[in-house]
N, C-alpha and C positions, 0 to 999 in steps of 0.2 A: 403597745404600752398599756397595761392595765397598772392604774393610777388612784384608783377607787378603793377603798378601805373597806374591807370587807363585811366586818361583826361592829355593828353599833348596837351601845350599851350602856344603862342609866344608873347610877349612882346615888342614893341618899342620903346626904351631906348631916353632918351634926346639926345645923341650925336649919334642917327640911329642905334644902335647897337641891334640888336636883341636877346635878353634874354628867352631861350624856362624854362620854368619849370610844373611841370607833380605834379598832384593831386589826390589824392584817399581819401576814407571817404565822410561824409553827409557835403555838399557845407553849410551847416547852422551851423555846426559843431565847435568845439572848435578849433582855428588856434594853427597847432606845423609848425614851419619852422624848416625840416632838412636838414643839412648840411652833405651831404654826404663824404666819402672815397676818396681815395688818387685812378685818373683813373678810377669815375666813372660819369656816368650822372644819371639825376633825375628820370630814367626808375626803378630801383629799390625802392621799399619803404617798407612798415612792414603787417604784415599777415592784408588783406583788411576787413576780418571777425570782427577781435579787434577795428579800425577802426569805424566801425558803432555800435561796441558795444557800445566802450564807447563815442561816440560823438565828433570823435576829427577826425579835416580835414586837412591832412597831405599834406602840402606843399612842392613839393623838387625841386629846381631849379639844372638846372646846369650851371656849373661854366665859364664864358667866355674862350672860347677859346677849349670847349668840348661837345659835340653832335653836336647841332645845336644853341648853346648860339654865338655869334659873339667873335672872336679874339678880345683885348682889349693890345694892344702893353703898355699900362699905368697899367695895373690890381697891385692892391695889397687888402691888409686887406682894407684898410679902401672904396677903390673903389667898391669893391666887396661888401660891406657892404651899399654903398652908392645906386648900384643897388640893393639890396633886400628890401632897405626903399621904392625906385620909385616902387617897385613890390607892395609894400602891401598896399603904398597910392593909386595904380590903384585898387586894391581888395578894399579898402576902412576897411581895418582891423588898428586898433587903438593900441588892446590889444593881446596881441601873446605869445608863449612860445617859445623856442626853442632848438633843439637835436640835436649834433656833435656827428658824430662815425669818428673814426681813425684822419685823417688829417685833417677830416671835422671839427672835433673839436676847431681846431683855428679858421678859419673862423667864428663861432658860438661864439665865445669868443669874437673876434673881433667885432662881432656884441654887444654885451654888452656894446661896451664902445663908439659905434658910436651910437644906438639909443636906448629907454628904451625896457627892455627884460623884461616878466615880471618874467620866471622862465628858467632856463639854466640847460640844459643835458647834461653831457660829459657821451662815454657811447665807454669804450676800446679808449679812446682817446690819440693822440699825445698829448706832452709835449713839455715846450719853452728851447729847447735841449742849447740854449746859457746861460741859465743860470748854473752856475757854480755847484751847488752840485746836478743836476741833470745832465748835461753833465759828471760826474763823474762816473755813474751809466751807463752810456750807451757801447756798445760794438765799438769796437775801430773802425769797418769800416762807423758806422752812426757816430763818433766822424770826425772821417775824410771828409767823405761828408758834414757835418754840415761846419764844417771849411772852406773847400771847396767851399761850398755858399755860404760863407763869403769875403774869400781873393781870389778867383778865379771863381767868378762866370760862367765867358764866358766858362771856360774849363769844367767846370762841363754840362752845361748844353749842350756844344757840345757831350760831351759823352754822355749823356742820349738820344740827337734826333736823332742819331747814333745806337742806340742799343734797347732802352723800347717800345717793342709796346704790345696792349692788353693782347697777350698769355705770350709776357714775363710777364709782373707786375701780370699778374693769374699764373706760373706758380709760382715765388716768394713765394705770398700770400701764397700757396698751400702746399709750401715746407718749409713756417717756421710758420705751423700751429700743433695745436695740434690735437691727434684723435678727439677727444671730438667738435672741430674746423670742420676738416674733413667730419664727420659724419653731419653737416647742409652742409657746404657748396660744398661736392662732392655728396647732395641726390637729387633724379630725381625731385621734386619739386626749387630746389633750384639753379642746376648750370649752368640751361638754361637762366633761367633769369641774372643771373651775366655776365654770359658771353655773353648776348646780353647788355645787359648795361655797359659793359667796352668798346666791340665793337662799341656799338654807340659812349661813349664817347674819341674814337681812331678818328673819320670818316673824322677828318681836319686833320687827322696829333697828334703827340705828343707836341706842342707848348701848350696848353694852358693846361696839365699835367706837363710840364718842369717847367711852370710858378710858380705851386701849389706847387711843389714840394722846388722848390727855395723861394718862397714867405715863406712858413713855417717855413723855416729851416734858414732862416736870421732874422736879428732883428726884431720884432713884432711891435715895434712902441706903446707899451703898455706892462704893468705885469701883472702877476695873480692877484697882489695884486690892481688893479686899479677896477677891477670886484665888481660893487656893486649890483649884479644880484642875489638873491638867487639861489645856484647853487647844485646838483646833481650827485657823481660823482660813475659813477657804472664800474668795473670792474671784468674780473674771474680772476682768477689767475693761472689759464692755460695757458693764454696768451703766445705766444713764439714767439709774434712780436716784431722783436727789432725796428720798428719805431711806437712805441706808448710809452707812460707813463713806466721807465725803471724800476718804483717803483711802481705800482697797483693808478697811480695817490696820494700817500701821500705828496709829495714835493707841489703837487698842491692843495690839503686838507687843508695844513698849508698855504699855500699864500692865498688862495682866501676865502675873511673876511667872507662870507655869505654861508659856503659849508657843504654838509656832502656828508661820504664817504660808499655807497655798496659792500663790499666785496663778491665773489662768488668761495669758494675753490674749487670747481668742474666743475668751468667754464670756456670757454678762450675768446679769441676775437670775435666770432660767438654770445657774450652775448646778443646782440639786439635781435636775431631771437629766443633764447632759451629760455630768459625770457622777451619777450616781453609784455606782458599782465603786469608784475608787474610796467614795464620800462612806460608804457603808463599812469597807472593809476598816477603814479605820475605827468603825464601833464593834464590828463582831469581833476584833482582836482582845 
């Protein structure tokens, strides 16, 4: 499984901020911008093999304020969104696809409604946890943290710079996974690479993981249902992550007008790397 992204490459932003994002696949290739996880940088991407199979040139930035992308003390959805348009106008790409796994999944959302997408991937995706019949469904301590980023921002996120570094948020991930989980991401192809790619996206500090984390989890500034993106929503249903989709993504099925939904009962949130090949062809098409 080569899982490693191959060309990292930096960006100089309009207001000097430096933007590094990492490429793999044929440079001629079909563009997917993915939006990675919650604590990671663009060092990780998807089997490099599939890749050049099917002709698709996998883009992954990371997020200000993680690896080597610049702190951005203003970052939100729609800033974040505003650097990835300056990224793709410097590549000179038009027409593009794009793939959220976990938290990356907002962001990749977010992007739908700030510039045209032409197809959207949610894939083990977070959820807009303040909407009411899906906050319903969630477990009371991501209920309370939610909250939290809401009516208390400063204290929340004083705890986290306080306490989450790399090995915490892998050690998390690790402990509320399933076997099935387990078995990709504790195998000798796979937990070098995470765990250099969480590492990197540690190497400032946890500031601009805090950000991600609070940005997510407060008002969106947009609905699912604003999403006029033909959209893709895959999930296993092993899943045992209580910060993604509390429902296999159905709450977010029924809002967003343009979706259909992948069920995988033998699968869990490791679903990118396990069914990869099927996850791609849906973007190379």
């Amino acid at each position: 499984m080569k899982i490693k992204n191959l060309r990292k490459n930096n960006l100089l932003l309009p207001d000097n901020r430096i933007l590094t994002w990492w490429e793999s696949g044929p440079k001629q290739g079909k563009p997917v911008l993915f939006c990675t996880g919650a604590g990671m940088s663009g060092l990780l991407g998807v089997e490099i093999d599939l890749l050049n199979k099917l002709n698709i040139r996998l883009i992954t930035p990371t997020r200000p304020g993680l690896g080597d992308s610049t702190f951005d003390p203003q970052k939100s959805l729609k800033s974040c969104s505003k650097d990835i348009i300056f990224l793709l106008d410097h590549l000179r790409i038009k027409n593009f696809n794009v793939m959220g796994f976990s938290q990356g999944a907002v962001f990749a959302m977010a992007l739908c409604i700030y510039c045209h997408v032409d197809k959207l991937l949610i894939v083990a995706g977070q959820d807009q946890f303040d909407y009411p019949n899906t906050q319903n469904r969630l477990t009371d301590d991501v209920v309370n943290m939610q909250r939290q980023a809401v009516e208390s921002p400063d204290v929340l996120a004083s705890w986290i710079k306080q306490n989450i570094t790399a090995k915490w948020l892998m050690d998390f991930i690790l402990k509320h996974s399933a076997d099935v989980d387990l078995a990709i991401y504790q195998s000798i192809d796979f937990l070098p690479v995470y765990q250099e790619c969480m590492v990197e996206a540690f190497k400032q500090g946890n500031n601009g993981y805090t950000q991600d984390l609070l940005i997510t989890m407060q008002p969106w500034g947009f609905s699912p249902e604003d999403i006029k993106t033909p959209t893709t929503l895959w999930y296993g249903m092993k899943d045992m992550s209580t910060v993604h989709s509390p429902d296999f993504g159905d709450l977010l099925f029924q809002r967003i007008p343009n979706a259909e939904r992948h069920l995988w009962p033998e699968e869990g949130g490791s679903l990118l790397w396990a069914k990869t090949e099927e996850i791609l062809l849906e973007l190379a098409n």
